[in-house]
C-alpha positions as CSV (number, residue, x, y, z in Angstrom):
1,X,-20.1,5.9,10.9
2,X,-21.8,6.0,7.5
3,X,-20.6,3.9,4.4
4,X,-18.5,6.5,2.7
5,X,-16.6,7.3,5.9
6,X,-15.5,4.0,6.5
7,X,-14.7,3.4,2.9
8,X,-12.5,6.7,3.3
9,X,-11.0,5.5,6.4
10,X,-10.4,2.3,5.3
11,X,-8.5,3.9,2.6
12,X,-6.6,6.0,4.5
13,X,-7.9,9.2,3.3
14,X,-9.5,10.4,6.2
15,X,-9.1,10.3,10.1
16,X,-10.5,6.7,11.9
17,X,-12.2,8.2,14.9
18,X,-14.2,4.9,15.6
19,X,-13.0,4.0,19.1
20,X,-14.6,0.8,19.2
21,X,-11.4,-1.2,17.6
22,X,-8.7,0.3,20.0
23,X,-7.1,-1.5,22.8
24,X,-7.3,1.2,25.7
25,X,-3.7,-0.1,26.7
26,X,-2.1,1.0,23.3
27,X,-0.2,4.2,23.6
28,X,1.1,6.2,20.7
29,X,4.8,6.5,20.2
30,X,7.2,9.2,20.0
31,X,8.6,11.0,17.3
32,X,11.8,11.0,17.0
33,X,13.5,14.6,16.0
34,X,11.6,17.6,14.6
35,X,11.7,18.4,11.2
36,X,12.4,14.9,10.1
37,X,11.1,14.5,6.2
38,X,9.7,10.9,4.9
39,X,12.2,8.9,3.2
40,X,11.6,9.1,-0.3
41,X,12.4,6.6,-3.3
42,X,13.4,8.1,-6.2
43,X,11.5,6.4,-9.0
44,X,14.1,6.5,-11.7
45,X,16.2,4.7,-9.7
46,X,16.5,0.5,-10.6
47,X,14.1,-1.5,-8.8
48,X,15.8,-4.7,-8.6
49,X,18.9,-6.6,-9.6
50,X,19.2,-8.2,-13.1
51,X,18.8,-11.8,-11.4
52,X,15.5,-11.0,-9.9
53,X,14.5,-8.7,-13.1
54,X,15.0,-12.1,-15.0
55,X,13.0,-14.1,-12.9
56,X,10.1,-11.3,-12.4
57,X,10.4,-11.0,-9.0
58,X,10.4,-7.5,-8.4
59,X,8.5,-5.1,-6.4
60,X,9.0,-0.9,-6.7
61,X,8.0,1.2,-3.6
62,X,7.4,4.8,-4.5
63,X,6.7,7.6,-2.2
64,X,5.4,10.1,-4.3
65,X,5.5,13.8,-3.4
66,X,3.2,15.2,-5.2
67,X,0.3,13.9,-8.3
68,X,3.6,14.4,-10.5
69,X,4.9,11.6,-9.3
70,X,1.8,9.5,-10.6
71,X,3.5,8.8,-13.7
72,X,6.2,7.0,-12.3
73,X,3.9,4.6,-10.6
74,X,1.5,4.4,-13.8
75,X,5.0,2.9,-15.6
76,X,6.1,0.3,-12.9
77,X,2.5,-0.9,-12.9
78,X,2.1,-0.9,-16.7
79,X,5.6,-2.8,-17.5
80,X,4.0,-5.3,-14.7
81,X,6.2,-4.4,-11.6
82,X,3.9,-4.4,-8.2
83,X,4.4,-1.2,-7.0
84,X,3.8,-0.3,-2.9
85,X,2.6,3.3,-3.0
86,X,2.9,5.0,0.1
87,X,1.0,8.5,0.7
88,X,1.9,9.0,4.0
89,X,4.0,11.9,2.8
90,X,1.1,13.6,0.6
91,X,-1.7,16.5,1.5
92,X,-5.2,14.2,1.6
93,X,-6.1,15.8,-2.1
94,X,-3.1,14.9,-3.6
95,X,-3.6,11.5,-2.0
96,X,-6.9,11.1,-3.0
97,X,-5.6,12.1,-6.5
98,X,-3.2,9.2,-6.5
99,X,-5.7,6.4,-5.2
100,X,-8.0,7.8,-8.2
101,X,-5.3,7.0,-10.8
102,X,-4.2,4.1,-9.2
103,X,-7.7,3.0,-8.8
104,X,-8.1,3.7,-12.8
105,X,-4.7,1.7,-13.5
106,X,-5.8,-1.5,-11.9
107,X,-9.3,-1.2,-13.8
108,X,-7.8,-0.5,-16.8
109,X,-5.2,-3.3,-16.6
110,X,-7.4,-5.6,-14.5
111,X,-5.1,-5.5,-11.7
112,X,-5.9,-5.1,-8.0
113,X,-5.3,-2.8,-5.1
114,X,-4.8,-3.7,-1.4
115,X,-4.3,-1.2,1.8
116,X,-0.9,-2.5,3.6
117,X,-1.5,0.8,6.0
118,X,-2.9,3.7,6.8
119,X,-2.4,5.3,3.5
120,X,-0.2,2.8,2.1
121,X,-1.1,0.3,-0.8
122,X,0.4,-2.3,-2.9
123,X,-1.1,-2.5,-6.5
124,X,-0.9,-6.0,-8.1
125,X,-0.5,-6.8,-11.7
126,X,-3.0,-9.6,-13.1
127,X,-0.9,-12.1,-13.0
128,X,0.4,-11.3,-9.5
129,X,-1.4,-13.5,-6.3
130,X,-1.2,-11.7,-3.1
131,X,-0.7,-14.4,-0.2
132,X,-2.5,-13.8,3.2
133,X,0.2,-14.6,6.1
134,X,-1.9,-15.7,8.4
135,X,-3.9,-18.8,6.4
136,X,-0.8,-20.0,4.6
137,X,1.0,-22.9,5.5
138,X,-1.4,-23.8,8.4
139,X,-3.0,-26.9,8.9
140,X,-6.6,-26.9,10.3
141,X,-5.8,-30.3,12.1
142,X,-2.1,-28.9,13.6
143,X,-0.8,-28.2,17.1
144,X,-3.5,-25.4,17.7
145,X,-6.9,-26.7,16.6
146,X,-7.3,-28.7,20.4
147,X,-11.5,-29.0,19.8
């Protein structure tokens, strides 16, 4: 798999067909109802109570429908809100388009961008630090280091 497929797969833009990280046990699960549309958040709507606003602990999820929606995640990210954008509900150009601007918004206002899914990602203000769950809180002499 060349560079730039991996880098597109690793953003979600394009299909993973490497079958060399897949447990052959895993089986895919079932879809539930037909017709069933992705749960959208409006943008406009508040993103947090007024305690938390006060506090700056708040985080937007957007779901955006089309590059219109782009806007709305541009001014989260601009007033300093992380923002989860999730373009699972997108055509792959219009998701392209998104990562684009979003890739331009954290460049711009040296911010940074992390993939929580398949074509879902969490942009992070500057002065927002992203903790790993794994490596926090663990001792490297605790209970499971036995060496």
């Amino acid at each position: 798999m060349g560079s730039v497929r991996k880098a597109s797969a690793w953003l979600g833009l394009v299909e993973d067909n490497d079958e060399r990280y897949y447990d052959d046990e895993y089986a895919e699960g079932t879809e539930t109802g037909t017709g069933h549309q992705a749960w959208v958040t409006d943008p406009r709507v508040q993103v947090a109570a007024e305690a938390a606003e006060e506090q700056d602990r708040r985080i937007a999820t957007v779901t955006p429908d089309s590059f219109r929606d782009a806007r709305a995640i541009g001014e989260l990210f601009r007033d300093g809100v992380p923002v989860i954008v999730n373009l699972t509900a997108m055509d792959p150009a219009d998701a392209k388009r998104v990562v684009d601007f979003a890739a331009g918004l954290i460049f711009g206002l040296r911010g940074s961008i992390d993939r929580v899914a398949t074509r879902v990602f969490l942009l992070s203000p500057a002065d927002t630090q992203v903790v790993a769950g794994e490596a926090a809180g663990r001792k490297a002499d605790g209970f499971f280091n036995q060496s």
